[in-house]
C-alpha positions as CSV (number, residue, x, y, z in Angstrom):
1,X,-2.6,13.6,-8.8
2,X,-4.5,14.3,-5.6
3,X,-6.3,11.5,-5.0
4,X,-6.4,7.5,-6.8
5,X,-10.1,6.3,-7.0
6,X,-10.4,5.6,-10.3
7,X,-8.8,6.4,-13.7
8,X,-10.2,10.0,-13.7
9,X,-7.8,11.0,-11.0
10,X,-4.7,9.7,-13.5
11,X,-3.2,12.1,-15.7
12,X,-1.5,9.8,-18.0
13,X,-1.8,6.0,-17.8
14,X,1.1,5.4,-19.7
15,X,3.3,7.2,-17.0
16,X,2.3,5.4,-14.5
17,X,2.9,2.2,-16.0
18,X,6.1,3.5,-17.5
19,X,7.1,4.4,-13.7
20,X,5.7,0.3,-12.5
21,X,8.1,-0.9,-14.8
22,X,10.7,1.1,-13.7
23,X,10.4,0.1,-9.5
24,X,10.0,-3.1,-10.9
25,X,13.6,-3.5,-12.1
26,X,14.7,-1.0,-9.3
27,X,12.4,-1.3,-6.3
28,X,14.5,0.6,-4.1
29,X,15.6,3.5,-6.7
30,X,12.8,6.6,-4.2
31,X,13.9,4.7,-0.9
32,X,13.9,8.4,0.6
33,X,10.7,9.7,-0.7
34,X,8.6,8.3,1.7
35,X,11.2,9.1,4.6
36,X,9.5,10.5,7.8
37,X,5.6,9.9,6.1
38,X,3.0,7.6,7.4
39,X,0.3,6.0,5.4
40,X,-2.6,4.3,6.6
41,X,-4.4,1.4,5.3
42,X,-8.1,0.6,6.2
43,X,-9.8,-2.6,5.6
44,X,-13.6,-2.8,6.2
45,X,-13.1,-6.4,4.6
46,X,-10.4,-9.1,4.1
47,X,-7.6,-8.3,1.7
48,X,-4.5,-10.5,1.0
49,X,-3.0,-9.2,-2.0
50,X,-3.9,-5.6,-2.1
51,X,-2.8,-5.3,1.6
52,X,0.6,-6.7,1.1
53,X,1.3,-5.5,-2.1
54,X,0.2,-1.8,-1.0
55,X,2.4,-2.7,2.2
56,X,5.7,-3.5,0.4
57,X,4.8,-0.8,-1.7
58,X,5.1,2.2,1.1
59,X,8.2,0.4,2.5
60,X,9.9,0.7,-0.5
61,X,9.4,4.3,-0.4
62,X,10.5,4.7,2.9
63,X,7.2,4.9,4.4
64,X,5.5,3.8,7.7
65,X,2.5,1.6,7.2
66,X,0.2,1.3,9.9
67,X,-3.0,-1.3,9.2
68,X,-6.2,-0.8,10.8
69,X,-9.2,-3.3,10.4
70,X,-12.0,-1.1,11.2
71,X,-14.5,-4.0,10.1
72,X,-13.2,-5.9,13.3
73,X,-11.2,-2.9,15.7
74,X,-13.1,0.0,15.3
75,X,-16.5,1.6,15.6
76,X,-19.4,1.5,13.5
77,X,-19.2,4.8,11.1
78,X,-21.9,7.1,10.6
79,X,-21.7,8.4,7.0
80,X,-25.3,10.1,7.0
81,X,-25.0,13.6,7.1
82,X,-28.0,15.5,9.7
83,X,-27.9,11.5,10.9
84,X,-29.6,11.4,14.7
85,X,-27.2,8.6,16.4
86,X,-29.4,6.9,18.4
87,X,-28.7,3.7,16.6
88,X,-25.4,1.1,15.9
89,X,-23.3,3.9,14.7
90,X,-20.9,5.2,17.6
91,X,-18.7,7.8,15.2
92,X,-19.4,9.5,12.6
93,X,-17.3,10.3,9.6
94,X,-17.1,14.0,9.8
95,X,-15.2,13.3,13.4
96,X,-13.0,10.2,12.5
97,X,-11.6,11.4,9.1
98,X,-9.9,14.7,10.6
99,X,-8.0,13.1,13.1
100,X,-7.2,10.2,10.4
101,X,-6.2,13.1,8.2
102,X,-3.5,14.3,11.2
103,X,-2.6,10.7,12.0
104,X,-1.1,10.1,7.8
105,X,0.0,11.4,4.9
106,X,-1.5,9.4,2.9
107,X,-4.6,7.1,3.4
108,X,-5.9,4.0,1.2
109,X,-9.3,2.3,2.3
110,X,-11.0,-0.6,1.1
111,X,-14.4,-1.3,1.4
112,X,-17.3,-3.5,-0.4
113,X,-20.6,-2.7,-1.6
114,X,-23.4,-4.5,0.2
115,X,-25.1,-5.3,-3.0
116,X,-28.6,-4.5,-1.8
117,X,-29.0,-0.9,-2.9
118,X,-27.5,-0.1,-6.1
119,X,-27.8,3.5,-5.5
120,X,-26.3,4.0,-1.9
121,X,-23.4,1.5,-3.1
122,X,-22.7,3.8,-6.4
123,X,-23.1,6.7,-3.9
124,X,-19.3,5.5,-2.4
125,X,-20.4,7.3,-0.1
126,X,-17.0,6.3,2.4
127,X,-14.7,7.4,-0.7
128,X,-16.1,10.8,-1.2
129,X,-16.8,11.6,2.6
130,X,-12.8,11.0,3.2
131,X,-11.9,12.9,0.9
132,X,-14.0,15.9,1.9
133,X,-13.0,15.7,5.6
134,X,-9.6,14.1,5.8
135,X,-7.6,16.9,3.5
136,X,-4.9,13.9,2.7
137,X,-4.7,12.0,-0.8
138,X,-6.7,8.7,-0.1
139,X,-6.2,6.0,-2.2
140,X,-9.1,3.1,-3.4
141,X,-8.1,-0.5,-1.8
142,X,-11.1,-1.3,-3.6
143,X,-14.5,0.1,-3.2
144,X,-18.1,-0.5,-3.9
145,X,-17.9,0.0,-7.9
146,X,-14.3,0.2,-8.6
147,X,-10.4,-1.3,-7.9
148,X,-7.9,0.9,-9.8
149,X,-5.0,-0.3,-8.2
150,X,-6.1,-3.8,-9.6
151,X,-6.5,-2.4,-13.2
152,X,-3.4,-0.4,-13.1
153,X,-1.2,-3.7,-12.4
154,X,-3.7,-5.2,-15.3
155,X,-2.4,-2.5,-17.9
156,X,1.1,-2.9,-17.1
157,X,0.8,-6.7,-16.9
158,X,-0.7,-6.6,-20.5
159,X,2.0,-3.7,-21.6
160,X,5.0,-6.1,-20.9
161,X,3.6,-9.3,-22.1
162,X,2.9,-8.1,-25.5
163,X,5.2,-7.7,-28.3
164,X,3.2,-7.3,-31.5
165,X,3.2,-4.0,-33.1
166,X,-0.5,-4.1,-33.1
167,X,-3.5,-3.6,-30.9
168,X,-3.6,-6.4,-28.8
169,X,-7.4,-8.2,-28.5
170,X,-9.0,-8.3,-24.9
171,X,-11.8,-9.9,-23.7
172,X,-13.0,-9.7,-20.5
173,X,-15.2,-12.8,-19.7
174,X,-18.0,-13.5,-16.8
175,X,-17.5,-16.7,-15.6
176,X,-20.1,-18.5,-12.7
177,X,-19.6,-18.4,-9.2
178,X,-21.2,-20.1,-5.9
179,X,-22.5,-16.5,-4.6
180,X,-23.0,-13.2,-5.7
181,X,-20.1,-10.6,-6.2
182,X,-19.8,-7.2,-6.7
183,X,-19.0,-5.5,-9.7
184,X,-15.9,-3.2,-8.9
185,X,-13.0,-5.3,-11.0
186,X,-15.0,-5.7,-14.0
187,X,-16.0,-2.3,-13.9
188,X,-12.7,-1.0,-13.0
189,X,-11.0,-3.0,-15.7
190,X,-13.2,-2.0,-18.3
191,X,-12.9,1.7,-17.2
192,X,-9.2,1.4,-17.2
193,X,-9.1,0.0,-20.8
194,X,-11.3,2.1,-22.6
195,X,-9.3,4.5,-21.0
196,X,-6.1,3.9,-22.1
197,X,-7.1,2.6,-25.4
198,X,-4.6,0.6,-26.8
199,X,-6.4,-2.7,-26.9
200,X,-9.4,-3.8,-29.0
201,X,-11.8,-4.4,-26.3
202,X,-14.4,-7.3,-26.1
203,X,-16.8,-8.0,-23.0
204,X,-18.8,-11.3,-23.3
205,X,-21.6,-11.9,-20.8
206,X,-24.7,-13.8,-20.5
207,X,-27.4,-11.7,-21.2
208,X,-29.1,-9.9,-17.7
209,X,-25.0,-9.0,-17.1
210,X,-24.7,-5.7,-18.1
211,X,-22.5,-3.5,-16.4
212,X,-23.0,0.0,-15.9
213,X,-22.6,1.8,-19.1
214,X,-19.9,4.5,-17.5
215,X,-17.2,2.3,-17.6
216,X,-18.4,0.2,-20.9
217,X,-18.7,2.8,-23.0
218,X,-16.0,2.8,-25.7
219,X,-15.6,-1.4,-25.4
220,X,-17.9,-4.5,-27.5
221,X,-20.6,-6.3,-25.9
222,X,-20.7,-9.6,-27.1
223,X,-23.8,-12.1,-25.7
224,X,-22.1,-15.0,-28.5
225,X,-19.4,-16.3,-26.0
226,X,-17.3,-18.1,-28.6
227,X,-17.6,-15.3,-31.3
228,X,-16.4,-12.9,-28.9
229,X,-13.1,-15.2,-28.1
230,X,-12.2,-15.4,-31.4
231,X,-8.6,-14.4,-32.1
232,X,-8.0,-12.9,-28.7
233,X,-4.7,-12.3,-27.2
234,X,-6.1,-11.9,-23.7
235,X,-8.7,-13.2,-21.5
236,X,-9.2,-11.6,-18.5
237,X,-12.1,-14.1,-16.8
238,X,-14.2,-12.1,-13.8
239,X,-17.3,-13.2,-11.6
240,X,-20.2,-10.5,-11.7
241,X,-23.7,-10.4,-9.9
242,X,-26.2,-8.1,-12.2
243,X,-26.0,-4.6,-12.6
244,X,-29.8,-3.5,-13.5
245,X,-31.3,-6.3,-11.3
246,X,-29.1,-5.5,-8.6
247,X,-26.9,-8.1,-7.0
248,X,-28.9,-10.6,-8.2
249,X,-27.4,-13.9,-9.3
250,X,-29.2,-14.6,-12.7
251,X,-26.9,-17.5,-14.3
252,X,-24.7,-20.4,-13.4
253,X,-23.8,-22.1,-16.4
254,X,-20.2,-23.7,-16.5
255,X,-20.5,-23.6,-20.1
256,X,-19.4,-19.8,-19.1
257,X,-16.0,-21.6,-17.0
258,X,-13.0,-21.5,-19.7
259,X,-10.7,-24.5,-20.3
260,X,-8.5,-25.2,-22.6
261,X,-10.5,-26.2,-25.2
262,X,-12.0,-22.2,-25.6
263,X,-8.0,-21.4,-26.4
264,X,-8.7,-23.3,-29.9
265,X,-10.0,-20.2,-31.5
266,X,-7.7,-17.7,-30.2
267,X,-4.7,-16.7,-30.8
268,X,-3.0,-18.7,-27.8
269,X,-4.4,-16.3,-25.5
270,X,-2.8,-15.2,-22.4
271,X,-5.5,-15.9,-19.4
272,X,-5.9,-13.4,-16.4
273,X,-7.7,-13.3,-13.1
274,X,-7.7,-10.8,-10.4
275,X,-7.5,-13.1,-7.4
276,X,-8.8,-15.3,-5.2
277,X,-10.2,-17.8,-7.9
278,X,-13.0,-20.6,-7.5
279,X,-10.5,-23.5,-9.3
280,X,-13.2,-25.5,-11.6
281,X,-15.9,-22.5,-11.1
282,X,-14.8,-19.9,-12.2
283,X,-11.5,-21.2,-14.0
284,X,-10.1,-25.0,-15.3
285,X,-7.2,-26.5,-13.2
286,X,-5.6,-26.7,-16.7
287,X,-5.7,-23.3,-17.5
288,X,-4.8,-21.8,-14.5
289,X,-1.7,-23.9,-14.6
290,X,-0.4,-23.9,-17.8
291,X,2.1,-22.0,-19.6
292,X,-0.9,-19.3,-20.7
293,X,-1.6,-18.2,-16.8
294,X,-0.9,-14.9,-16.2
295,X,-2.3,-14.8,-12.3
296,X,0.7,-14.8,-10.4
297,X,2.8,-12.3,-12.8
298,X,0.4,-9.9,-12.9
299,X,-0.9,-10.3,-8.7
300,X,2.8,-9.9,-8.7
301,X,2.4,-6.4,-10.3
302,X,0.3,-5.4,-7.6
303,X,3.5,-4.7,-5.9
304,X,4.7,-1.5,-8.8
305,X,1.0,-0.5,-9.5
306,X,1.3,0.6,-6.1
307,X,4.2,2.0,-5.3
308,X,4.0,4.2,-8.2
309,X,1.1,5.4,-7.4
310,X,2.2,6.2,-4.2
311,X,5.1,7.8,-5.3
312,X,3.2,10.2,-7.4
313,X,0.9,11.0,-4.3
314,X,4.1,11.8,-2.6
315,X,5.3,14.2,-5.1
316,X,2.5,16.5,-5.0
């Protein structure tokens, strides 16, 4: 594995949530492996989970984590190549990623789409350009269309919760929100289960919501909300501004907000959320605080995602 940006750069999903599983019973069992390396972790936006988790992560390897919000410390990038800098930008990518690449080992960025042009935000144009310049692994913090770490700690939060011997039934639910968000979890986390495909997978959406067919090929799209619920072991409820009408906020029904009462049909589903949540937006009080909340086990998994993803950079 040379890089983690998205599921194509995993060999096998089920070793790396067999090796999650593992540092979580044994955090410390590869304390050495990261002895003597430095990773660094951009953020061009805020981050609580994915910053700390990726943190403890690299210290229970051993590493040295150094975090560096460019957003609000450093200069503005160029990323244009031929680009004439007579405007904002002070330093362009083809300079800063070398030395980055001298300064670490290993280097994670996050950044967010601007959700104005579809096709410079697909472009992850910040992504590609470090890994062409910086010759290090870099690692997605979360980018414009996707968040593998996210979906990594979403597979192996679903591996260890369910016990059936049978496919387990997952449906990934847009839910309203006060503004308009990007579509890089529900992308990612539709990417990452068609991908490993051990779950029969359901997305339900109001119509105008489709997601880009790259990562939804292989799952069920489902307009009928309450068909699509039916007998499900998981929800996985996700905020999305529109795909084909780009960043555009085209629905805010709270019929779309799940509460209890959607748990009636199902087969006492588990209920999952990335992190942060709108509380009686996106997602009931009673939900989110019962017995069928998944949020803080599987944030908690953020934590093994990483680190064994980290340690398989580290190998190579």
């Amino acid at each position: 594995m040379q890089h983690f940006t998205s599921v194509h750069d995993v060999p096998a999903i089920d070793m790396l949530v067999k090796k999650a599983i593992e540092y979580k019973a044994t955090p410390l069992r590869d304390v050495v492996l990261g002895t003597g390396k430095r990773i660094g972790l951009l953020f061009m936006n805020p981050s609580m989970r994915t910053r700390l988790s990726t943190q403890i992560a690299a210290k229970n390897l051993g590493m040295d984590a150094i975090v560096f919000n460019i957003d609000k410390e450093g200069w503005a990038l160029e990323l244009e190549a031929g680009a004439v800098m007579n405007g904002t930008t002070v330093e362009h990518i083809k300079d800063a990623a070398p030395v980055l690449g001298s300064y670490f080992d290993i280097l994670c960025v996050r950044s967010f789409p601007g959700l104005q042009d579809r096709e410079a935000d697909y472009s992850e144009a910040m992504l590609n350009a470090l890994k062409k310049y910086t010759g290090i692994p870099i690692v997605s913090l979360e980018s414009a269309t996707l968040h593998p770490l996210q979906s990594l700690a979403d597979v192996v939060t679903i591996h260890e919760t369910f016990k059936e011997k049978r496919k387990p039934k997952v449906v990934m639910t847009w839910a309203p929100h006060i503004k308009a968000l990007p579509q890089c979890v529900a992308n990612s986390f539709a990417e990452w289960t068609n991908a490993w495909g051990k779950a029969e997978f359901v997305i339900t959406h109001p119509e105008g919501y489709e997601l880009d067919t790259r990562y939804t090929s292989g799952a069920t799209i489902e307009y009928d909300r309450q068909k699509a619920l039916q007998d499900a072991d998981y929800i996985y409820v996700k905020n999305w501004s529109a795909y084909n009408d780009y960043g555009k906020v085209l629905s805010t029904d709270k019929n779309w907000m799940p509460t209890a009462a959607d748990l009636l049909s199902t087969n006492n589903a588990s209920i999952m959320h990335c992190l942060p949540v709108r509380r009686n937006v996106e997602l009931s009080d009673e939900l989110l605080d019962s017995k069928n909340s998944l949020v803080t086990q599987q944030a908690g998994n953020r934590v093994w995602a990483a680190q064994a993803v980290l340690a398989e950079l580290l190998k190579q």
